[in-house]
N, C-alpha and C positions, 0 to 999 in steps of 0.2 A: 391115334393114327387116323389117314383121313380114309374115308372110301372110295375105291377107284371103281367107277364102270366101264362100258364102253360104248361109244360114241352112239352105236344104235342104236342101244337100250338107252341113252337119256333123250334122243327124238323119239319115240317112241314114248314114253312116259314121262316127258320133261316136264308137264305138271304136277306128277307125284315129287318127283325129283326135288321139285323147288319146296315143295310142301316138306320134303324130309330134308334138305337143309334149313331151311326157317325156323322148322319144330326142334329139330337137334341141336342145330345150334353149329354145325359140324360142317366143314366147307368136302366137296367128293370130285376127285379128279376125274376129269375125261378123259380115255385114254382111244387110239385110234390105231389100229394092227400091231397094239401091244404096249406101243408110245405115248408118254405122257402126253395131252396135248394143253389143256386149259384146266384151270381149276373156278369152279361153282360156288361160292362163297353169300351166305346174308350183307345186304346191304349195310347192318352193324360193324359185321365184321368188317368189309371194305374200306368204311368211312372210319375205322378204328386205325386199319393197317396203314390208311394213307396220310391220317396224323399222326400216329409213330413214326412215319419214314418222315414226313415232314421236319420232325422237331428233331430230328435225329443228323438233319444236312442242316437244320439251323443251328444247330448246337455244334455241330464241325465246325463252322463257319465263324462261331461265335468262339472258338477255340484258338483256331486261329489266329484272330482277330488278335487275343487278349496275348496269345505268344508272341508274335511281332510286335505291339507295344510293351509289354513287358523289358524286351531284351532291349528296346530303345530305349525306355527310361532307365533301364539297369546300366546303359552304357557299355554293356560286356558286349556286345557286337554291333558291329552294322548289319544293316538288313541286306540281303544280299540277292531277296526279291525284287526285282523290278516290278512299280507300279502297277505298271500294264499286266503281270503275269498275276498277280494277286485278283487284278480288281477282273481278269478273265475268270480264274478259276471260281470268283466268287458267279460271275455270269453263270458258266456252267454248272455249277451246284443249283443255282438258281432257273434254269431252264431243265435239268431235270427233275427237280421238285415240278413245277408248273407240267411237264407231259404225265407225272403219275394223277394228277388232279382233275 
């Protein structure tokens, strides 16, 4: 479970703070009149989580993909996607990957 302080206490000590997620290992929420607000996390951890999320909208995408040709060469349906609607939502999988980066 992660630690939660509060907003004062990590300006106030916001060099210990980063010294004790580094060292822990352990990301610690900020919270602000009681409110989650940001979570503190090592730059491992970050560049972990934004490659998981990556490969995880690439791998949708790549599901996809393989489902609509599938059922084309199966013959058992027409696609009932328009181009345009495929080749947007691939856009938008794709611009949201790119804002977590």
């Amino acid at each position: 479970m992660s630690r939660v302080i509060k907003a004062t206490d990590a300006r106030i000590g916001f060099g210990k703070l980063m010294n004790r997620v580094v060292n822990d290992d352990e990301p610690v929420i900020v919270e602000r009149s009681g409110e989650p607000q940001v979570v503190i996390m090592s730059i491992r951890n970050y560049e972990a989580l934004v490659a998981a999320s990556g490969k995880k909208n690439d791998l949708a995408i790549l599901d996809r993909v393989l489902t609509v040709t599938r059922r084309i060469f199966a013959n058992k349906a027409i696609v009932k996607d328009k181009p345009e609607d495929i080749l947007r939502q691939v856009r938008e999988a794709r611009d949201v990957q790119m804002d977590m980066r």
